[in-house]
C-alpha positions, 0 to 999 in steps of 0.5 A: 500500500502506498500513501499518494496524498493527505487533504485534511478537513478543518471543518464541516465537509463533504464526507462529515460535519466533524474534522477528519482527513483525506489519505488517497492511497494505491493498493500496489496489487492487493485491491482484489486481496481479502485479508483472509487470503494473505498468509498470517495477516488477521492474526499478527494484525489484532496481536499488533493491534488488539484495541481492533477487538473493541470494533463492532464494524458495520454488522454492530456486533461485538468483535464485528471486525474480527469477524470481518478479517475471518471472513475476508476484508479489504486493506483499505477497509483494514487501514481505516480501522487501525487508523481509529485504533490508533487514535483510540489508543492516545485517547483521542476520541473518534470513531468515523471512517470509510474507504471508498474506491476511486479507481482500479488501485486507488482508493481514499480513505476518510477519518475523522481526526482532531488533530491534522499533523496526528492524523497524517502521522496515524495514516503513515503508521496504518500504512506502515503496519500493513505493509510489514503484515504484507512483507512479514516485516517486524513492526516496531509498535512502541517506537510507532505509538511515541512517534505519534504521541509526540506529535500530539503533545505538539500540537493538541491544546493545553487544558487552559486553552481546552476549558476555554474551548469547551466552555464557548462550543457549549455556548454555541460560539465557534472556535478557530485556531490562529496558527499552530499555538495556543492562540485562538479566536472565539466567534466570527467578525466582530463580535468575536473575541482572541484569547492565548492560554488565559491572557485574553484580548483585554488582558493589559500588557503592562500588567502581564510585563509587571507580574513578568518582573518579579521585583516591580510585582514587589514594589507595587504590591508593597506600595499599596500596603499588600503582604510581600517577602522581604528581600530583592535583586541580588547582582552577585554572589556574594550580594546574595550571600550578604543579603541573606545574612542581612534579612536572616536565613532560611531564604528563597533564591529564583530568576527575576523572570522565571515561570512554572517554577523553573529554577526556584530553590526555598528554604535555604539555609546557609552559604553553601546552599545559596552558592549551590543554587545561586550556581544553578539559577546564573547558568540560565538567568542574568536576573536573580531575586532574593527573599525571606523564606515564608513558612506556611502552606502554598496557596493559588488564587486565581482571579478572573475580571477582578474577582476571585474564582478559584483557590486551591491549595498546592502540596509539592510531589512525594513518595510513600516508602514502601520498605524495598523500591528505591526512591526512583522506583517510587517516582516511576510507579507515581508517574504510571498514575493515567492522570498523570502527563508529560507535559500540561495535557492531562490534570497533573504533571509526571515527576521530572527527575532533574538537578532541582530534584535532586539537589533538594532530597540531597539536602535531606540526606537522600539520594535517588537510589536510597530506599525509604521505610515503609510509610516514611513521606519524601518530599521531592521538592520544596517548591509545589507548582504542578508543572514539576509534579506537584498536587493541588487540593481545592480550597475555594469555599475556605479562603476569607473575606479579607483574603479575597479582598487582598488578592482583588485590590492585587490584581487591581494594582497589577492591572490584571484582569485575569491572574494567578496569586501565590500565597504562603500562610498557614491557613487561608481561611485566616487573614494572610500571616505570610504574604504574597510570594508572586504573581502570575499572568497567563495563570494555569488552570487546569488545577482548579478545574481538575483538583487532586481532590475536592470541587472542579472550579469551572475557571474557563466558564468565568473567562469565557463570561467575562470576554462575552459579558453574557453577549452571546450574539454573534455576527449574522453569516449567510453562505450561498451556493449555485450553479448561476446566480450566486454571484448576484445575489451574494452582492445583492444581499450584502448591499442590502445589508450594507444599507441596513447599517452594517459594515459588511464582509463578502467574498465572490468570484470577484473577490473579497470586499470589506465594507464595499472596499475590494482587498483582494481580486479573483475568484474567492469562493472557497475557504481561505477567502471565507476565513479572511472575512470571519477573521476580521475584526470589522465585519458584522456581517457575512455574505459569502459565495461558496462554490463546489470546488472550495467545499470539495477541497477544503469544506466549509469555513464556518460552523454554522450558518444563520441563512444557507442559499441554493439559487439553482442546481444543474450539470455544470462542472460534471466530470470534475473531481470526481463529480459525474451525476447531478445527484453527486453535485447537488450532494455537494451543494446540499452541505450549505443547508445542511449547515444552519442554525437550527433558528437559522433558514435553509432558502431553496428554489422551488422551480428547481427540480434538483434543489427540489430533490434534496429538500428532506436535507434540510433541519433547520426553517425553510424558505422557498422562492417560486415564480409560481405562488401557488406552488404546491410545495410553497403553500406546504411550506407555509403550512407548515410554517415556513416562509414562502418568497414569489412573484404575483401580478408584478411584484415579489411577496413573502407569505407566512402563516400570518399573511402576504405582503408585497415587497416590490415592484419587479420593474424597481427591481433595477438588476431585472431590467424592467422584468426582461431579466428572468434569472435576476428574478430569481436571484432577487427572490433568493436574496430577499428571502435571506434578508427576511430571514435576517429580519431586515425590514421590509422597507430597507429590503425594498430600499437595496433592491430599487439602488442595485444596478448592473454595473461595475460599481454594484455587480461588475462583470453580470450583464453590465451594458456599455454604449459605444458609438451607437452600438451596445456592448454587454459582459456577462460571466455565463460560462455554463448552458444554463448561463447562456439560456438565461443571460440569451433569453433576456438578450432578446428582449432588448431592442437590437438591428444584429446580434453578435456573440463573443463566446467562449467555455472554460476547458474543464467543461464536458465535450457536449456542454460545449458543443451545446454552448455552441449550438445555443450560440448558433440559435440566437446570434447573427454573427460569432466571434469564437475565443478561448479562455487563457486559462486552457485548465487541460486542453490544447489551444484551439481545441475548445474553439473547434467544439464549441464551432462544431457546436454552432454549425451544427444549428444550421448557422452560416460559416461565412458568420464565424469568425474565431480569434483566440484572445478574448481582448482582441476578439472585443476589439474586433467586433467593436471595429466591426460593429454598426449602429443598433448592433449589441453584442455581448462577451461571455468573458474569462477576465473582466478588467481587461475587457472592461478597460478596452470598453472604456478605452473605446468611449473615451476615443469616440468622445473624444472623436465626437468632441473634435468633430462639433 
C-alpha cells in the first residue's frame, strides 16, 4: 500500500460535519486481496493491534471486525480501522471512517481526526503496519505509538486553552485556531473575541510585563500596603550571600523572570546552599531575586475580571516508602498514575527527575537510589507548582473575606484582569500571616478545574463570561451556493445589508470586499477567502459565495450558518473531481443547508427540480422562492410554517402563516431590467428571502433592491451594458448552458438591428456542454466571434474553439458568420471595429478588467472623436 496524498478537513465537509482527513492511497496489487487470503495477516494484525477487538464494524456486533478479517476484508477497509485504533489508543476520541474506491488501485480513505499533523502521522503508521503484515516485516509498535504521541503533545491544546474551548462550543460560539499555538479566536467578525492560554484580548500588557518582573510585582504590591517577602535583586554572589545574612536565613533564591517554577530553590539555609543554587539559577538567568523564606502552606488564587474564582491549595510531589523500591522506583510507579502527563495535557504533571530534584532530597540526606521505610513521606521538592509534579487540593469555599479582598485590590494594582496569586500562610481561611510570594499572568488552570481532590472550579466558564459579558450574539453569516446566480445575489444581499447599517464582509468570484472596499481580486469562493472575512475584526456581517470546488477541497469555513442559499442546481462542472451525476453535485451543494442554525433558514428554489430533490436535507426553517405562488410545495411550506418568497401580478411577496405582503415592484427591481431579466428574478427572490430571514425590514429590503444596478460599481462583470458609438456592448460571466439560456433569453428582449456573440467555455467543461454552448450560440446570434479562455485548465489551444464551432454549425448557422480569434481582448476589439449602429453584442468573458478597460478605452476615443468633430 502506498500513501499518494493527505487533504485534511478543518471543518464541516463533504464526507462529515466533524474534522477528519483525506489519505488517497494505491493498493500496489492487493485491491482484489481479502485479508483472509494473505498468509498470517488477521492474526499478527489484532496481536499488533488488539484495541481492533473493541470494533463492532458495520454488522454492530461485538468483535464485528474480527469477524470481518475471518471472513475476508479489504486493506483499505483494514487501514481505516487501525487508523481509529490508533487514535483510540492516545485517547483521542473518534470513531468515523470509510474507504471508498476511486479507481482500479486507488482508493481514499476518510477519518475523522482532531488533530491534522496526528492524523497524517496515524495514516503513515496504518500504512506502515500493513505493509510489514504484507512483507512479514517486524513492526516496531512502541517506537510507532511515541512517534505519534509526540506529535500530539505538539500540537493538541493545553487544558487552559481546552476549558476555554469547551466552555464557548457549549455556548454555541465557534472556535478557530490562529496558527499552530495556543492562540485562538472565539466567534466570527466582530463580535468575536482572541484569547492565548488565559491572557485574553483585554488582558493589559503592562500588567502581564509587571507580574513578568518579579521585583516591580514587589514594589507595587508593597506600595499599596499588600503582604510581600522581604528581600530583592541580588547582582552577585556574594550580594546574595550578604543579603541573606542581612534579612536572616532560611531564604528563597529564583530568576527575576522565571515561570512554572523553573529554577526556584526555598528554604535555604546557609552559604553553601545559596552558592549551590545561586550556581544553578546564573547558568540560565542574568536576573536573580532574593527573599525571606515564608513558612506556611502554598496557596493559588486565581482571579478572573477582578474577582476571585478559584483557590486551591498546592502540596509539592512525594513518595510513600514502601520498605524495598528505591526512591526512583517510587517516582516511576507515581508517574504510571493515567492522570498523570508529560507535559500540561492531562490534570497533573509526571515527576521530572532533574538537578532541582535532586539537589533538594540531597539536602535531606537522600539520594535517588536510597530506599525509604515503609510509610516514611519524601518530599521531592520544596517548591509545589504542578508543572514539576506537584498536587493541588481545592480550597475555594475556605479562603476569607479579607483574603479575597487582598488578592482583588492585587490584581487591581497589577492591572490584571485575569491572574494567578501565590500565597504562603498557614491557613487561608485566616487573614494572610505570610504574604504574597508572586504573581502570575497567563495563570494555569487546569488545577482548579481538575483538583487532586475536592470541587472542579469551572475557571474557563468565568473567562469565557467575562470576554462575552453574557453577549452571546454573534455576527449574522449567510453562505450561498449555485450553479448561476450566486454571484448576484451574494452582492445583492450584502448591499442590502450594507444599507441596513452594517459594515459588511463578502467574498465572490470577484473577490473579497470589506465594507464595499475590494482587498483582494479573483475568484474567492472557497475557504481561505471565507476565513479572511470571519477573521476580521470589522465585519458584522457575512455574505459569502461558496462554490463546489472550495467545499470539495477544503469544506466549509464556518460552523454554522444563520441563512444557507441554493439559487439553482444543474450539470455544470460534471466530470470534475470526481463529480459525474447531478445527484453527486447537488450532494455537494446540499452541505450549505445542511449547515444552519437550527433558528437559522435553509432558502431553496422551488422551480428547481434538483434543489427540489434534496429538500428532506434540510433541519433547520425553510424558505422557498417560486415564480409560481401557488406552488404546491410553497403553500406546504407555509403550512407548515415556513416562509414562502414569489412573484404575483408584478411584484415579489413573502407569505407566512400570518399573511402576504408585497415587497416590490419587479420593474424597481433595477438588476431585472424592467422584468426582461428572468434569472435576476430569481436571484432577487433568493436574496430577499435571506434578508427576511435576517429580519431586515421590509422597507430597507425594498430600499437595496430599487439602488442595485448592473454595473461595475454594484455587480461588475453580470450583464453590465456599455454604449459605444451607437452600438451596445454587454459582459456577462455565463460560462455554463444554463448561463447562456438565461443571460440569451433576456438578450432578446432588448431592442437590437444584429446580434453578435463573443463566446467562449472554460476547458474543464464536458465535450457536449460545449458543443451545446455552441449550438445555443448558433440559435440566437447573427454573427460569432469564437475565443478561448487563457486559462486552457487541460486542453490544447484551439481545441475548445473547434467544439464549441462544431457546436454552432451544427444549428444550421452560416460559416461565412464565424469568425474565431483566440484572445478574448482582441476578439472585443474586433467586433467593436466591426460593429454598426443598433448592433449589441455581448462577451461571455474569462477576465473582466481587461475587457472592461478596452470598453472604456473605446468611449473615451469616440468622445473624444465626437468632441473634435462639433
Amino acid at each position: 500500500m502506498k500513501i499518494l496524498d493527505f487533504r485534511y478537513f478543518h471543518g464541516r465537509n463533504i464526507y462529515s460535519h466533524k474534522p477528519c482527513m483525506r489519505m488517497d492511497v494505491n493498493l500496489e496489487g492487493f485491491s482484489e486481496r481479502p485479508s483472509n487470503s494473505i498468509n498470517n495477516f488477521n492474526d499478527n494484525l489484532i496481536n499488533l493491534v488488539p484495541e481492533l477487538m473493541k470494533h463492532r464494524c458495520g454488522i454492530d456486533e461485538e468483535h464485528g471486525f474480527v469477524k470481518r478479517l475471518k471472513e475476508g476484508t479489504y486493506l483499505a477497509h483494514i487501514c481505516e480501522h487501525i487508523i481509529i485504533a490508533l487514535q483510540n489508543m492516545i485517547k483521542i476520541d473518534v470513531s468515523y471512517g470509510k474507504a471508498r474506491e476511486l479507481s482500479g488501485e486507488n482508493y481514499y480513505i476518510i477519518y475523522e481526526c482532531k488533530y491534522k499533523n496526528v492524523g497524517i502521522e496515524v495514516g503513515k503508521t496504518a500504512v506502515n503496519i500493513i505493509n510489514s503484515l504484507i512483507n512479514n516485516e517486524k513492526f516496531n509498535m512502541n517506537q510507532a505509538m511515541e512517534k505519534i504521541k509526540e506529535q500530539l503533545i505538539k500540537e493538541e491544546f493545553g487544558p487552559s486553552t481546552l476549558s476555554i474551548i469547551k466552555e464557548s462550543e457549549t455556548r454555541g460560539i465557534p472556535v478557530i485556531r490562529v496558527g499552530d499555538g495556543s492562540i485562538v479566536q472565539l466567534g466570527y467578525g466582530s463580535t468575536s473575541r482572541m484569547i492565548e492560554a488565559t491572557i485574553g484580548e483585554n488582558t493589559s500588557g503592562i500588567g502581564i510585563d509587571l507580574a513578568c518582573d518579579k521585583l516591580l510585582t514587589k514594589d507595587i504590591l508593597y506600595n499599596q500596603c499588600i503582604p510581600v517577602a522581604e528581600g530583592g535583586e541580588v547582582l552577585s554572589l556574594s550580594h546574595a550571600i550578604s543579603t541573606a545574612e542581612e534579612i536572616g536565613y532560611p531564604v528563597v533564591l529564583k530568576p527575576m523572570n522565571g515561570n512554572q517554577g523553573k529554577c526556584v530553590f526555598i528554604n535555604l539555609r546557609n552559604r553553601e546552599e545559596i552558592e549551590h543554587a545561586y550556581e544553578l539559577i546564573v547558568k540560565k538567568y542574568n536576573k536573580i531575586l532574593l527573599e525571606k523564606y515564608m513558612v506556611g502552606r502554598d496557596y493559588r488564587v486565581c482571579v478572573v475580571d477582578y474577582k476571585v474564582v478559584a483557590v486551591s491549595e498546592r502540596i509539592p510531589p512525594y513518595v510513600i516508602g514502601d520498605g524495598f523500591s528505591n526512591i526512583l522506583q517510587l517516582i516511576i510507579k507515581l508517574n504510571s498514575d493515567s492522570r498523570r502527563g508529560e507535559g500540561h495535557e492531562k490534570p497533573l504533571t509526571k515527576i521530572k527527575i532533574d538537578d532541582g530534584l535532586i539537589s533538594y532530597i540531597y539536602k535531606n540526606s537522600y539520594s535517588i537510589n536510597s530506599v525509604p521505610k515503609k510509610g516514611e513521606k519524601i518530599l521531592l521538592r520544596e517548591n509545589a507548582n504542578l508543572s514539576t509534579g506537584g498536587i493541588a487540593i481545592d480550597c475555594t469555599d475556605l479562603i476569607c473575606e479579607e483574603n479575597i479582598k487582598i488578592c482583588e485590590r492585587t490584581a487591581k494594582a497589577l492591572g490584571l484582569d485575569i491572574c494567578g496569586i501565590d500565597i504562603c500562610c498557614s491557613d487561608i481561611s485566616k487573614i494572610i500571616d505570610g504574604g504574597i510570594i508572586e504573581v502570575n499572568a497567563a495563570p494555569g488552570i487546569r488545577m482548579h478545574e481538575f483538583p487532586y481532590s475536592g470541587k472542579n472550579r469551572n475557571v474557563g466558564k468565568a473567562i469565557f463570561d467575562m470576554m462575552f459579558k453574557n453577549n452571546l450574539k454573534q455576527i449574522p453569516i449567510v453562505s450561498v451556493t449555485g450553479t448561476n446566480g450566486k454571484t448576484t445575489t451574494t452582492r445583492l444581499i450584502s448591499y442590502t445589508l450594507s444599507v441596513a447599517g452594517y459594515k459588511t464582509g463578502m467574498t465572490t468570484t470577484g473577490g473579497i470586499y470589506i465594507d464595499d472596499e475590494c482587498i483582494e481580486y479573483g475568484d474567492t469562493t472557497g475557504y481561505d477567502s471565507a476565513m479572511t472575512i470571519l477573521r476580521n475584526r470589522e465585519v458584522e456581517a457575512a455574505v459569502l459565495e461558496t462554490a463546489r470546488g472550495g467545499m470539495i477541497r477544503k469544506g466549509l469555513a464556518y460552523d454554522l450558518a444563520d441563512v444557507g442559499i441554493i439559487t439553482n442546481i444543474t450539470s455544470d462542472h460534471l466530470g470534475v473531481d470526481g463529480i459525474d451525476h447531478i445527484e453527486e453535485l447537488a450532494f455537494v451543494k446540499s452541505l450549505v443547508i445542511e449547515s444552519v442554525k437550527n433558528d437559522g433558514y435553509a432558502v431553496l428554489n422551488a422551480d428547481d427540480e434538483a434543489s427540489m430533490q434534496i429538500i428532506d436535507r434540510v433541519k433547520s426553517k425553510l424558505i422557498l422562492f417560486s415564480k409560481e405562488k401557488n406552488k404546491e410545495v410553497l403553500r406546504e411550506n407555509i403550512k407548515k410554517g415556513g416562509i414562502s418568497v414569489y412573484t404575483y401580478e408584478g411584484y415579489i411577496y413573502v407569505e407566512n402563516s400570518e399573511g402576504a405582503y408585497p415587497i416590490i415592484k419587479i420593474k424597481d427591481i433595477k438588476i431585472t431590467l424592467s422584468g426582461k431579466l428572468e434569472y435576476n428574478i430569481e436571484n432577487a427572490m433568493a436574496a430577499c428571502a435571506a434578508l427576511v430571514a435576517l429580519n431586515i425590514k421590509y422597507s430597507t429590503i425594498r430600499k437595496g433592491m430599487k439602488n442595485f444596478y448592473l454595473d461595475e460599481e454594484h455587480n461588475p462583470g453580470r450583464f453590465n451594458m456599455y454604449n459605444v458609438n451607437g452600438a451596445t456592448i454587454i459582459l456577462d460571466y455565463g460560462h455554463n448552458v444554463e448561463g447562456y439560456k438565461a443571460v440569451l433569453d433576456g438578450v432578446k428582449k432588448l431592442k437590437h438591428k444584429r446580434l453578435v456573440g463573443i463566446v467562449g467555455v472554460p476547458g474543464d467543461r464536458q465535450n457536449s456542454s460545449m458543443e451545446q454552448i455552441g449550438k445555443i450560440s448558433g440559435e440566437s446570434f447573427d454573427y460569432i466571434y469564437i475565443k478561448e479562455d487563457l486559462d486552457k485548465r487541460g486542453r490544447e489551444e484551439g481545441e475548445v474553439a473547434n467544439i464549441l464551432k462544431d457546436g454552432v454549425l451544427e444549428s444550421g448557422f452560416t460559416e461565412d458568420n464565424i469568425k474565431v480569434i483566440l484572445d478574448e481582448k482582441e476578439a472585443l476589439k474586433v467586433a467593436i471595429n466591426n460593429s454598426k449602429k443598433g448592433d449589441l453584442i455581448i462577451i461571455f468573458f474569462e477576465k473582466y478588467e481587461p475587457l472592461l478597460k478596452i470598453v472604456k478605452e473605446e468611449i473615451n476615443r469616440y468622445t473624444r472623436t465626437k468632441e473634435a468633430l462639433a
